[in-house]
C-alpha positions as CSV (number, residue, x, y, z in Angstrom):
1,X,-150.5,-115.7,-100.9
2,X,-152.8,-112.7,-100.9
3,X,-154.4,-114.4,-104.4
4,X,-155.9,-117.1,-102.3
5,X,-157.8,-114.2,-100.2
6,X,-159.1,-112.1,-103.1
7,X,-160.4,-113.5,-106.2
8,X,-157.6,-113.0,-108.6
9,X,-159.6,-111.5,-110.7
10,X,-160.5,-109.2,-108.6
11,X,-156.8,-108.5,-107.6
12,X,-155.2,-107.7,-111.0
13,X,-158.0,-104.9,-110.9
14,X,-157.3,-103.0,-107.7
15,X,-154.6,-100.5,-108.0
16,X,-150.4,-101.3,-107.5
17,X,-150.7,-98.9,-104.2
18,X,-153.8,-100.5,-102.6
19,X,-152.0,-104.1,-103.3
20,X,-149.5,-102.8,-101.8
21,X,-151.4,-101.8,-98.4
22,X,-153.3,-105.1,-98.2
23,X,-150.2,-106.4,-98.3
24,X,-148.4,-104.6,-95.8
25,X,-151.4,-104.7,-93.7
26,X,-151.7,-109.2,-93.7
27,X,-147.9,-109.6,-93.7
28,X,-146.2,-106.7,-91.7
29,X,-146.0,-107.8,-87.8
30,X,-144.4,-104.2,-87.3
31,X,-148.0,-102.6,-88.4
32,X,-150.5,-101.2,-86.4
33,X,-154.3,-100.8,-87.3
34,X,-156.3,-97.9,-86.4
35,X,-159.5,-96.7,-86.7
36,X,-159.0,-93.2,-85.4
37,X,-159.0,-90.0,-87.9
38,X,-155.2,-89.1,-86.6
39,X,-154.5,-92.3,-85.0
40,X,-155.9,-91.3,-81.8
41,X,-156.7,-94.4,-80.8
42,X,-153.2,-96.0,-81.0
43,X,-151.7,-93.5,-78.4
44,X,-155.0,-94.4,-76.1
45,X,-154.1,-97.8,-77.0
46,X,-150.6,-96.3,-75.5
47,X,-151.4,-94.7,-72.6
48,X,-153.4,-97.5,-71.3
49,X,-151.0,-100.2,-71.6
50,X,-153.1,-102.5,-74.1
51,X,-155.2,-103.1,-71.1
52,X,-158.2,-105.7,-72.6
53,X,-160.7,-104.3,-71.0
54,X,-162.4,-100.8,-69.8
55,X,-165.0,-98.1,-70.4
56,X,-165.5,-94.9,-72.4
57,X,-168.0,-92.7,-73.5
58,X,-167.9,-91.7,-77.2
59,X,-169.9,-87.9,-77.8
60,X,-170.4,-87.1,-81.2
61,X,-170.0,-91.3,-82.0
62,X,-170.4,-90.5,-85.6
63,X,-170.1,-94.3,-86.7
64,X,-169.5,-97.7,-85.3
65,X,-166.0,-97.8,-87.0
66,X,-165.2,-94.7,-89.6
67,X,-163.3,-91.6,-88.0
68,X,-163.6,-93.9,-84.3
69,X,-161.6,-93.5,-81.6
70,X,-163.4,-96.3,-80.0
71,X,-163.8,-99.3,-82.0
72,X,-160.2,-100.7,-81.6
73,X,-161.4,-101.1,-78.1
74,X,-164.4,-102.7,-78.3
75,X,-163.0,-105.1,-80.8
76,X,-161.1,-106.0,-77.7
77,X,-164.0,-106.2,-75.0
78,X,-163.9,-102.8,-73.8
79,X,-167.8,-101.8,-73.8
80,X,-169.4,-98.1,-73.6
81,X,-171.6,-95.3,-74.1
82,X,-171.8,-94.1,-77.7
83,X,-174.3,-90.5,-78.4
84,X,-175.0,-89.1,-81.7
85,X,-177.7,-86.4,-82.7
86,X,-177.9,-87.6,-86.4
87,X,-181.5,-89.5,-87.2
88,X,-181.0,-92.9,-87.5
89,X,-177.3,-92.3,-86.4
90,X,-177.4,-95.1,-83.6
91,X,-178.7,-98.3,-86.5
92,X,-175.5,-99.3,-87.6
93,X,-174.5,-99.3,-84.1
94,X,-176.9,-101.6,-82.8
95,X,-176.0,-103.6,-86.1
96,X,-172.1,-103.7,-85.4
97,X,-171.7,-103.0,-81.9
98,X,-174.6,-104.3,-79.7
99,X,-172.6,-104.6,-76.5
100,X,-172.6,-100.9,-76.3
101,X,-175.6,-98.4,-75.5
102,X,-176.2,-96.6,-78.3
103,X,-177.9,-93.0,-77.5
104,X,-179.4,-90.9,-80.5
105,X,-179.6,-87.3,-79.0
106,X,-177.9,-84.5,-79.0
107,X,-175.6,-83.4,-76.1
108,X,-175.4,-79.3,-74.9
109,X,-176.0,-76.8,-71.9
110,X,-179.5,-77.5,-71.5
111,X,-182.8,-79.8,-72.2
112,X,-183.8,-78.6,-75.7
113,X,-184.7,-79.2,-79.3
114,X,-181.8,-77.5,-81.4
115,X,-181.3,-77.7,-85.0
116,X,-178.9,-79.6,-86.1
117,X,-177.3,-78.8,-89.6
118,X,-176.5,-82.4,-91.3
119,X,-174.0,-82.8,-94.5
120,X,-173.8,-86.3,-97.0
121,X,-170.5,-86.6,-95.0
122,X,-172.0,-87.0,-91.4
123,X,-168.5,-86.4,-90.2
124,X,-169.0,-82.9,-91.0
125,X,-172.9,-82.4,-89.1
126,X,-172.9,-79.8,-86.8
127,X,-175.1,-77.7,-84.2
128,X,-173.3,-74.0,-85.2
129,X,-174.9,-72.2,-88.2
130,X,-171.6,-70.6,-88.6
131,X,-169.9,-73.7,-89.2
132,X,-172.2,-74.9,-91.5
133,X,-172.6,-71.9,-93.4
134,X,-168.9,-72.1,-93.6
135,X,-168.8,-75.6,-94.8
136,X,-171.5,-75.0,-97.5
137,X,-169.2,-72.5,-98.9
138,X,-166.4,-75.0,-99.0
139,X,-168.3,-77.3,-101.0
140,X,-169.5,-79.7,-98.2
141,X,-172.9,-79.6,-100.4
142,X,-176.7,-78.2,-99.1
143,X,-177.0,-78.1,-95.3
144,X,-179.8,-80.1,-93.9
145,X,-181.7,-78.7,-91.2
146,X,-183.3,-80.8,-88.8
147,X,-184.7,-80.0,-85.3
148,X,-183.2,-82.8,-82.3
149,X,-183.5,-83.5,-78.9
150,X,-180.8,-82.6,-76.3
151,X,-179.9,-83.2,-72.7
152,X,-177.0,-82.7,-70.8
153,X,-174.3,-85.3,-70.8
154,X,-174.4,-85.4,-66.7
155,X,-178.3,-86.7,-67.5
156,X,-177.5,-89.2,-69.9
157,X,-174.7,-90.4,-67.6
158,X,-176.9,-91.0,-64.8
159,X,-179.3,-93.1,-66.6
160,X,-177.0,-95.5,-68.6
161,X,-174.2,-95.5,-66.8
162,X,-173.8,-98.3,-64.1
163,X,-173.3,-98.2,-60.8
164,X,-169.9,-98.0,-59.5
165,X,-168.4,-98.0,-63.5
166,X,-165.2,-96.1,-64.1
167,X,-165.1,-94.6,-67.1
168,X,-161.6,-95.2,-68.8
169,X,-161.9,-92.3,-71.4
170,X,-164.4,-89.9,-73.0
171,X,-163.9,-88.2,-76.7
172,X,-166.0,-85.3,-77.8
173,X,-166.1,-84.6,-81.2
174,X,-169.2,-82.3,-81.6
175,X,-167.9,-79.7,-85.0
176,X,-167.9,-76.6,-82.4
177,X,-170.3,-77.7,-79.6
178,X,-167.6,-79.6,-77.8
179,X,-167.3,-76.7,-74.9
180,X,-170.8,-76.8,-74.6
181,X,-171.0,-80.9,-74.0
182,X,-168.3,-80.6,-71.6
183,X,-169.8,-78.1,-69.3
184,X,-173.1,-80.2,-69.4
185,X,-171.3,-82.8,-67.3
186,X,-171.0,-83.7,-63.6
187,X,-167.0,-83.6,-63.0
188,X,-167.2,-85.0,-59.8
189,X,-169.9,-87.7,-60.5
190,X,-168.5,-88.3,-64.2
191,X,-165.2,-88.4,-64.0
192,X,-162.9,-90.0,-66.8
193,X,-159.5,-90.6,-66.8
194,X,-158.7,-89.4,-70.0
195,X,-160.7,-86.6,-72.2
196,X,-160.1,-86.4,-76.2
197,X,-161.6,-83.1,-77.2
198,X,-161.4,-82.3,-80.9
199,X,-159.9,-78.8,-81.2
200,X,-158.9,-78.1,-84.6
201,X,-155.7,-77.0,-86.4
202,X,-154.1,-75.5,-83.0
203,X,-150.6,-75.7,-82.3
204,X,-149.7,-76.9,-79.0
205,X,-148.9,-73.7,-77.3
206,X,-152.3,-72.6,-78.8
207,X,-154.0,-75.4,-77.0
208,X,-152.4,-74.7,-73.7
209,X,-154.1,-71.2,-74.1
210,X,-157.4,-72.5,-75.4
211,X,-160.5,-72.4,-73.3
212,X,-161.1,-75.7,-72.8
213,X,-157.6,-76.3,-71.4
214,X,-158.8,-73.7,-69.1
215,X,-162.2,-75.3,-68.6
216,X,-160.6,-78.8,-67.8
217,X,-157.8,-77.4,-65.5
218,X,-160.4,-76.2,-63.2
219,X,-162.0,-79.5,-63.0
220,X,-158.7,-81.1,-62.4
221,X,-157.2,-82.1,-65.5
222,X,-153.9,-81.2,-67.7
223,X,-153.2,-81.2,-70.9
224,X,-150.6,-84.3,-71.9
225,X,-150.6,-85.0,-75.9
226,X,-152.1,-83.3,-79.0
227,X,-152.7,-84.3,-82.3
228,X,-153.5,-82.1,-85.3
229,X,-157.2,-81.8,-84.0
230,X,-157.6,-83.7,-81.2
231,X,-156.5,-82.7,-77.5
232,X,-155.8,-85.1,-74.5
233,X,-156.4,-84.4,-70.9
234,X,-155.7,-86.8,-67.8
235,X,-156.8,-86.6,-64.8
236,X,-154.4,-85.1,-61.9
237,X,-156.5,-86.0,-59.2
């Protein structure tokens, strides 16, 4: 019984529907968990055949288990590279996930300081004024604006990444700087199998036309799923 797990007390107070998730959560063999936004990391999950172990590299990392399309795999020994630009971004990382390597910078075009436009929802931070502006409007709350280091993704690569590592997958989830993080790498050197890109509320034939379909096709890579907000790529070559 799910009475002997929660203090009954503590039971009769959460609500009917939330009883009724726990529930189907500990009892339901057909379920499936995800830590994904959109469930992203299920059809990864998918296209790589449950395969227990690998590597990926997780841009715009956000946190060790909320919104991540990452963490289902390291709970099962996959190990990687996760980046973040927010300060102090990279301590619950090292706290819940200290098998990875856990970069606090920002990613883009060029070695830099930027500012960096931080919400009370970090899944909302960003490097485009517009978008922030944008997002103030909304009701995200006062932008914080903080100046941070970045390099280019091909420079972090070469430094943390081992030797002879193949990287499984990469996801990019930078709020608008995701074409920017993606030119900053080395396609030849760094060269995943699959790419998640977030690109928001497009429709698939609008994704096909987008230009970072464009951008990837030239390095080799096609377009092969799409969620609401999140675009896959695999590797033809």
């Amino acid at each position: 019984m799910i009475t002997k797990l929660i203090h009954p007390g503590l039971f009769k107070r959460i609500s009917p529907s939330t009883r009724d998730h726990l529930i189907h959560c500990l009892w339901d063999g057909f379920s499936t968990a995800s830590y994904s936004q959109e469930g992203e990391d299920t059809l990864l999950n998918r296209m790589f055949d449950s395969k227990k172990g690998g590597f990926f590299v997780d841009v715009g990392a956000h946190h060790p288990k909320r919104f991540s399309n990452t963490f289902l795999f390291y709970r099962r020994g996959w190990r990687g590279i996760n980046i973040d630009a927010m300060p102090g971004s990279m301590r619950p990382f090292e706290a819940e996930r200290p098998g990875d390597t856990n970069i606090e910078c920002g990613v883009g075009t060029a070695a830099a300081e930027i500012t960096f436009y931080t919400f009370r929802d970090g899944a909302l931070n960003t490097f485009d004024a517009d978008i922030a502006r944008i997002r103030e409007a909304e009701g995200a709350g006062p932008a914080v604006a903080v100046v941070v280091p970045v390099r280019r993704l091909e420079s972090i690569l070469g430094e943390h990444l081992q030797a002879g590592t193949k990287i499984d997958f990469m996801s990019v989830d930078a709020e608008g700087f995701d074409y920017d993080i993606l030119e900053s790498n080395d396609w030849e050197k760094f060269r995943p199998s699959i790419v998640l890109v977030e690109i928001c509320q497009c429709s698939m034939e609008e994704t096909m036309h987008h230009r970072t379909t464009g951008f990837l096709a030239a390095q080799g890579y096609g377009l092969v799923a799409k969620t609401v907000n999140t675009a896959f790529y695999r590797t033809m070559k």
